[in-house]
N, C-alpha and C positions, 0 to 999 in steps of 0.2 A: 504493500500500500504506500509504503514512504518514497520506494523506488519510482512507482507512477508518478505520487504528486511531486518528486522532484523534476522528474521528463518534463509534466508537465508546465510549471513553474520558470523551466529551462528554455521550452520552446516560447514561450508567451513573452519572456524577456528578449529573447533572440528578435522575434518579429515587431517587439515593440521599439528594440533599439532600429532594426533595417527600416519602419515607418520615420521614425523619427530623422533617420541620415538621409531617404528619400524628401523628404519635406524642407529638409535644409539644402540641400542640393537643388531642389526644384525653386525655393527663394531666392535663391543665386543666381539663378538661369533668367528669372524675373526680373531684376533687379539688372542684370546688363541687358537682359534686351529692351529693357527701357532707356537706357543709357546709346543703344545702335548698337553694342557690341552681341550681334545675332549669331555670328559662326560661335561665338566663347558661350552665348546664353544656350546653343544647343548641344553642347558639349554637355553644360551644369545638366540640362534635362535627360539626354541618356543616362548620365551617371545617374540621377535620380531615379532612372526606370530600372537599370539594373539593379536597385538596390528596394526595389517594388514596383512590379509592371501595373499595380492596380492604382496607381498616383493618377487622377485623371489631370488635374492640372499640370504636370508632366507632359501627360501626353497632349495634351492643347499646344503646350507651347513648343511641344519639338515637331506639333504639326505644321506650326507658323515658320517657326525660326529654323527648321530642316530643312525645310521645303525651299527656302531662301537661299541657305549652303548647296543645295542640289542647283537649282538653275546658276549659283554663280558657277559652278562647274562645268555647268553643262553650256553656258557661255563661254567660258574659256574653250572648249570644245568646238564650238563653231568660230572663234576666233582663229583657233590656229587651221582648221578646215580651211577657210576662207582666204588665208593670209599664206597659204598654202607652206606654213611649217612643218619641219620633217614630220612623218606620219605617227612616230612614237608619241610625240608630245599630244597629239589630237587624243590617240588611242587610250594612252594613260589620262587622261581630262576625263576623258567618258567612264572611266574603271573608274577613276575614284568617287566618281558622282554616281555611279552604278553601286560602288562600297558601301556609302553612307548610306542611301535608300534600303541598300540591304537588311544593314547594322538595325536603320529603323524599323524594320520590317518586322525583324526578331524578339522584338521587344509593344508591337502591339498599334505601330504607328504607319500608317502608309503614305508614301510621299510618290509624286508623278513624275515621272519621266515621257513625255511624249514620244508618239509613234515617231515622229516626223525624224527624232532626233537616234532614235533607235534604226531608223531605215539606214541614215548616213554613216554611223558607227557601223553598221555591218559592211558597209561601202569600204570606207576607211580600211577597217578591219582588214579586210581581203586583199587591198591594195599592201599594205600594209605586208601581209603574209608572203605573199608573191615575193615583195623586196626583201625580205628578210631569208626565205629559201633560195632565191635567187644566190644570195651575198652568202649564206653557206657552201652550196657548192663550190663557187667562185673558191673559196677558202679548204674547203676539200682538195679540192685542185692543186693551189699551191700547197698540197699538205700545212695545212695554221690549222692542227686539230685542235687545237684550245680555243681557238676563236668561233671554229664551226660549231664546239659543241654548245657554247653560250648561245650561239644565235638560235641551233634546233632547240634550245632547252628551253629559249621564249617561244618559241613555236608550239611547243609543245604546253605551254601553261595558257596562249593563248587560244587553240585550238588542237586538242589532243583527237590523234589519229591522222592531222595533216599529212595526206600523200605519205613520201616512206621518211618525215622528218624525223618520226622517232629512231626508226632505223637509223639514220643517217649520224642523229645524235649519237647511238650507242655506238656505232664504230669512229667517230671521230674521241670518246673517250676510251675505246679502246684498243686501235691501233696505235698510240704510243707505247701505251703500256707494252705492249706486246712486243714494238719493236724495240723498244728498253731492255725487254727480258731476253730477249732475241739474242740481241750483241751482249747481254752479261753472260750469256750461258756460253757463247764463241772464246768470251776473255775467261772463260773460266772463273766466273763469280757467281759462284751456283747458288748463292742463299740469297743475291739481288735478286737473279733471273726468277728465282721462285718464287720471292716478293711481290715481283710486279707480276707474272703466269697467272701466279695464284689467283690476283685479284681480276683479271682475265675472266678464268674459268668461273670464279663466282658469280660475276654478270653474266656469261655465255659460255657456258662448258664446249657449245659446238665453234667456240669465235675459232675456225682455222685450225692447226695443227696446236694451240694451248696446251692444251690437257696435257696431248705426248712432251709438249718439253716442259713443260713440269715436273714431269715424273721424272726425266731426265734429266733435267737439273737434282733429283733429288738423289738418284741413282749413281751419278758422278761425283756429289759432292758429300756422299753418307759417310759417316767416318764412325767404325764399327769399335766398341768396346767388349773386350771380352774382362768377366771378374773371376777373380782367380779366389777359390778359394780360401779365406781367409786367416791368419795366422794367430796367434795367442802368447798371450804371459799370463793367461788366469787358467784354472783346471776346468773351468763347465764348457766341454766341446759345446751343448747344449745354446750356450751366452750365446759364445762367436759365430755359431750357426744362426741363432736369429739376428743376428746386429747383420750379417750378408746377405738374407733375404730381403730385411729392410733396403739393404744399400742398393740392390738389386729393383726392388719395388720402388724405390726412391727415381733410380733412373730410367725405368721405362717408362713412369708417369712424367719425366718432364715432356715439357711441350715444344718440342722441336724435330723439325720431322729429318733432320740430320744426324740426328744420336742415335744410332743402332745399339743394338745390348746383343751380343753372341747368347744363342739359346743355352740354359745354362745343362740341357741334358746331353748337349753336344758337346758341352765344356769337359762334364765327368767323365763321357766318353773314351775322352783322346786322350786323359788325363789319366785315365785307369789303362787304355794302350799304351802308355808312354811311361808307366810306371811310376809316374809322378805320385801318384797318392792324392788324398783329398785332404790333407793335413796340413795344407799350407805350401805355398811355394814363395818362397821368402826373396831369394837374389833373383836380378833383376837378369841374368845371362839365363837362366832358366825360366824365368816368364818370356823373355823373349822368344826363346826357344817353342817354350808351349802354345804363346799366342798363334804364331805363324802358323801352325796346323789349323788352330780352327778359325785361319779367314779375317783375322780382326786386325784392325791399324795400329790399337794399344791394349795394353793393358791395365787393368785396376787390380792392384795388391792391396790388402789391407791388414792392420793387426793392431787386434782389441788387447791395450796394454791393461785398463783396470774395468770393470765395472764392480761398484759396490750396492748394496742393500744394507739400508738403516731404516729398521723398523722399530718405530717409536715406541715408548710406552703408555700405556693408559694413567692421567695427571689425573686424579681428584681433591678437588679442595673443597672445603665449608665456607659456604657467603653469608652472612647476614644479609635479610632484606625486614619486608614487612607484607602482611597480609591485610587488604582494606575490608573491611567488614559496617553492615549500617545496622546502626539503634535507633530505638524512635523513645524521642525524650517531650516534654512538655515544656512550654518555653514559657519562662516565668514573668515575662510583661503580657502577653499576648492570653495565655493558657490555653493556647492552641498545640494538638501534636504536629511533631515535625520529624523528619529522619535526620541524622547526621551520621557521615562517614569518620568513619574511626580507625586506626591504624591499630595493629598486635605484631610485635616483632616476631621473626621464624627464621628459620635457615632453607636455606638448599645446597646442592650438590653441585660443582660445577664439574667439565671435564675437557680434556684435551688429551689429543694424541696427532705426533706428526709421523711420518713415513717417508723415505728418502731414498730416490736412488741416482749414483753417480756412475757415466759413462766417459772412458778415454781410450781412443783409437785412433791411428793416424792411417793414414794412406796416400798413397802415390802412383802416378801416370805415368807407365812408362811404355815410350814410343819402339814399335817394332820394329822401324824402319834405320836408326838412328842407335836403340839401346837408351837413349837420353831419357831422364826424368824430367817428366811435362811437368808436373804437378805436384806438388807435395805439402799436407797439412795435419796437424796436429787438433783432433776434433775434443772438444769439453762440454759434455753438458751434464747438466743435471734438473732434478725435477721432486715434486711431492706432491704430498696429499696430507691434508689433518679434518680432525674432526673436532667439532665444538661446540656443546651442546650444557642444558641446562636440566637438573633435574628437579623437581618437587612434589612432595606427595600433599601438600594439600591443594587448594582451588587456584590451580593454573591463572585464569585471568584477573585473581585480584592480587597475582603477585605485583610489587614493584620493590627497584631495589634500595639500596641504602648509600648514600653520600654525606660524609664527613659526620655521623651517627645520628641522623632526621633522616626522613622519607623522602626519596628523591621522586617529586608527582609530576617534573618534567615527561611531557610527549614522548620524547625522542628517547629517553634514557628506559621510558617504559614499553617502546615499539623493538627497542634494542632484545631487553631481558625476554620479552616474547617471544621474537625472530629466534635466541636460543633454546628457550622449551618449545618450539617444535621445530627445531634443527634437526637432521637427517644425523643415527649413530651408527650410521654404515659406514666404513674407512675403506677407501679403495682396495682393491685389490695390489698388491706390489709387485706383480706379473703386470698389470695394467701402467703402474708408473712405470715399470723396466722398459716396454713397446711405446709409451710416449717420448721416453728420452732415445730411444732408440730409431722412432722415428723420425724427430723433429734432428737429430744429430745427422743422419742418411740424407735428409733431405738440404740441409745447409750443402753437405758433399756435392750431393748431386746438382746445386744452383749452379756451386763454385767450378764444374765440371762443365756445365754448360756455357757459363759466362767464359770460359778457356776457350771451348770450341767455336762460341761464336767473333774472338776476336782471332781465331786461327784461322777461319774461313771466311772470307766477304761475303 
């Protein structure tokens, strides 16, 4: 019931303030158009409709004072017709005075536009279009694809579906691009060339031969990582095996269609024919050695020096607070009953627990072609979880707590001690923090990998 009559209370204010800004708005609009200022007086009276289409006096006066903005426009329109101005300036006179009728239209108020003036605007118009496709082509011609596509893109706002202007537009915004991508993929700058392909094939996957050199571009310029691996200083094969799926999952999700990752059941493969083992391949004459079988440009070595687990312990402490309770007393002027709230001191239970876990691994890129170490960093993170929660065994909502030994009946200090009696006394999992630091460590790698290759490849 309180919820309705605040809706409603809500909405009644709301429409009483938007009456009252219409009515001030529309005094305004009054008030210059008595003064001659009619374009400014019909400006106050839309604003006054939008802010309530049921303002009749509104809409009187933007009947008057609109319809006056409308024919000065619509003179300018026959002005520059007559005075035979280039055809834009006619065309736009008539749009904007077309605008304005519009605007008023939307809002409850109708203002005239004569046939007479509507025949010669379609006149115009046409003339108008003619010139403007004409001076595209021209400009096709001389390849000025940026110029053609400005002029088919008014063509296209002025009359959509004009003859093949829209075509005409699409290929003059995308035969640069393409032959942009074109000559980056001959100079061998295959992440330009796919730069600009790409955005090709998004507007028209059929523009031309696009698509195939895209993929070309992408095919030429992939630069294949195989992860070898991973090495250890701690005893849980367990650890170092998830911190390499992560690192693994790290980098097939980045978003770059350059970064290949060697399949990793092809990796164990060669890796078990080659007698390597799966227990780490540490120097870098042997990753070298291993990469080059299975196809890759580099390699990713890695080796998890620490992960720790620090699981907290559960903190309880004793708080004084107070519990509010009402009596009902008789008040000795009046001898009226009345309630009063009364406070009784009590205790509760507070508690905390943290949990903590710490990862440190480094790793390195090292190039198959070369032996050279591309990359090389020392990763740290860490991460946790706690809980903190409030206990009490008597009536939860009239607890409040205690400040310098009085009843603290601040708001805030009493939405605090609430938010903790019914605080959540589940603690994370430490599996759960182990895969967050685990992730969020993999994935700084794999940025810092990416931000490598894209300044190693244009």
């Amino acid at each position: 019931m309180r919820i309705a009559l605040y809706i409603a209370v809500l909405v009644a204010t709301t429409a009483l303030v938007s009456c009252s800004g219409s009515k001030s708005f529309s005094k305004k609009g009054y008030k210059l158009d008595q003064a001659g200022l009619y374009a400014e007086a019909a400006d106050m009276y839309l604003q006054s409709l939008q802010r309530s289409n049921k303002n009749v006096d509104a809409k009187i006066g933007l009947k008057k004072t609109g319809q006056m903005v409308v024919n000065d426009r619509l003179s300018q329109f026959f002005r520059s017709t007559s005075m035979e101005s280039p055809k834009s300036n006619s065309v736009d006179a008539f749009l904007k005075a077309q605008a304005f009728a519009d605007r008023a239209q939307m809002l409850g108020v109708s203002l005239e536009i004569p046939d007479h003036y509507k025949s010669e605007f379609a006149t115009v118009k046409g003339e108008y279009l003619v010139e403007l496709y004409t001076q595209g082509q021209e400009l096709m011609a001389k390849q000025d694809f940026k110029g053609a596509e400005v002029l088919f893109s008014r063509i296209a706002q002025l009359e959509p579906g004009y003859k093949d202007a829209s075509s005409l537009q699409s290929i003059a915004y995308l035969e640069p691009l393409y032959r942009s991508g074109k000559e980056a993929l001959s100079a061998g700058r295959y992440r330009k060339a796919y730069e600009d392909l790409d955005k090709v094939v998004a507007k028209d996957p059929a523009y031309k031969d696009a698509t195939g050199l895209k993929a070309e571009a992408v095919s030429k310029g992939q630069y294949s990582i195989a992860v070898l691996p991973f090495s250890s200083a701690v005893r849980s094969k367990e650890t170092v095996a998830r911190v390499q799926a992560y690192a693994i999952t790290a980098l097939t999700e980045v978003n770059d269609p350059f970064l290949k990752v060697v399949d990793r059941e092809n990796i164990e493969r060669i890796l078990q024919e080659q007698r390597l083992g799966l227990s780490g391949v540490v120097d870098e004459q042997t990753a070298v050695n291993a990469g080059k079988l299975m196809g890759a440009q580099s390699v990713l070595m890695g080796t998890v020096m620490e992960y720790r687990e620090e699981p907290g312990t559960l903190r309880k402490s004793t708080k004084e607070g107070f519990e509010s309770y009402r009596v009902r007393e008789v008040d000795p002027v009046t001898n009226e009953q009345r309630y009063v709230t009364k406070y009784r001191p009590v205790k509760y239970q507070e508690y905390f627990q943290e949990n903590k876990v710490f990862l440190s691994f480094s790793y390195k890129l090292v190039s198959l072609e070369t032996g050279e170490v591309l990359l090389s960093k020392v990763v740290e993170q860490n991460a946790g979880a706690h809980i903190y929660y409030v206990n009490y065994e008597g009536n939860k909502e009239d607890l409040l707590p205690m400040r310098n030994g009085l009843v603290d009946t601040n708001d805030r200090a009493r939405r605090d001690l609430q938010g903790l009696l019914s605080a959540s006394r589940e603690m994370k999992p430490m599996s759960a923090i182990g895969n967050e630091v685990m992730r969020n460590s993999c994935s700084g790698m794999a940025g810092a990998l990416q931000q490598h290759l894209a300044s190693v490849l244009p």
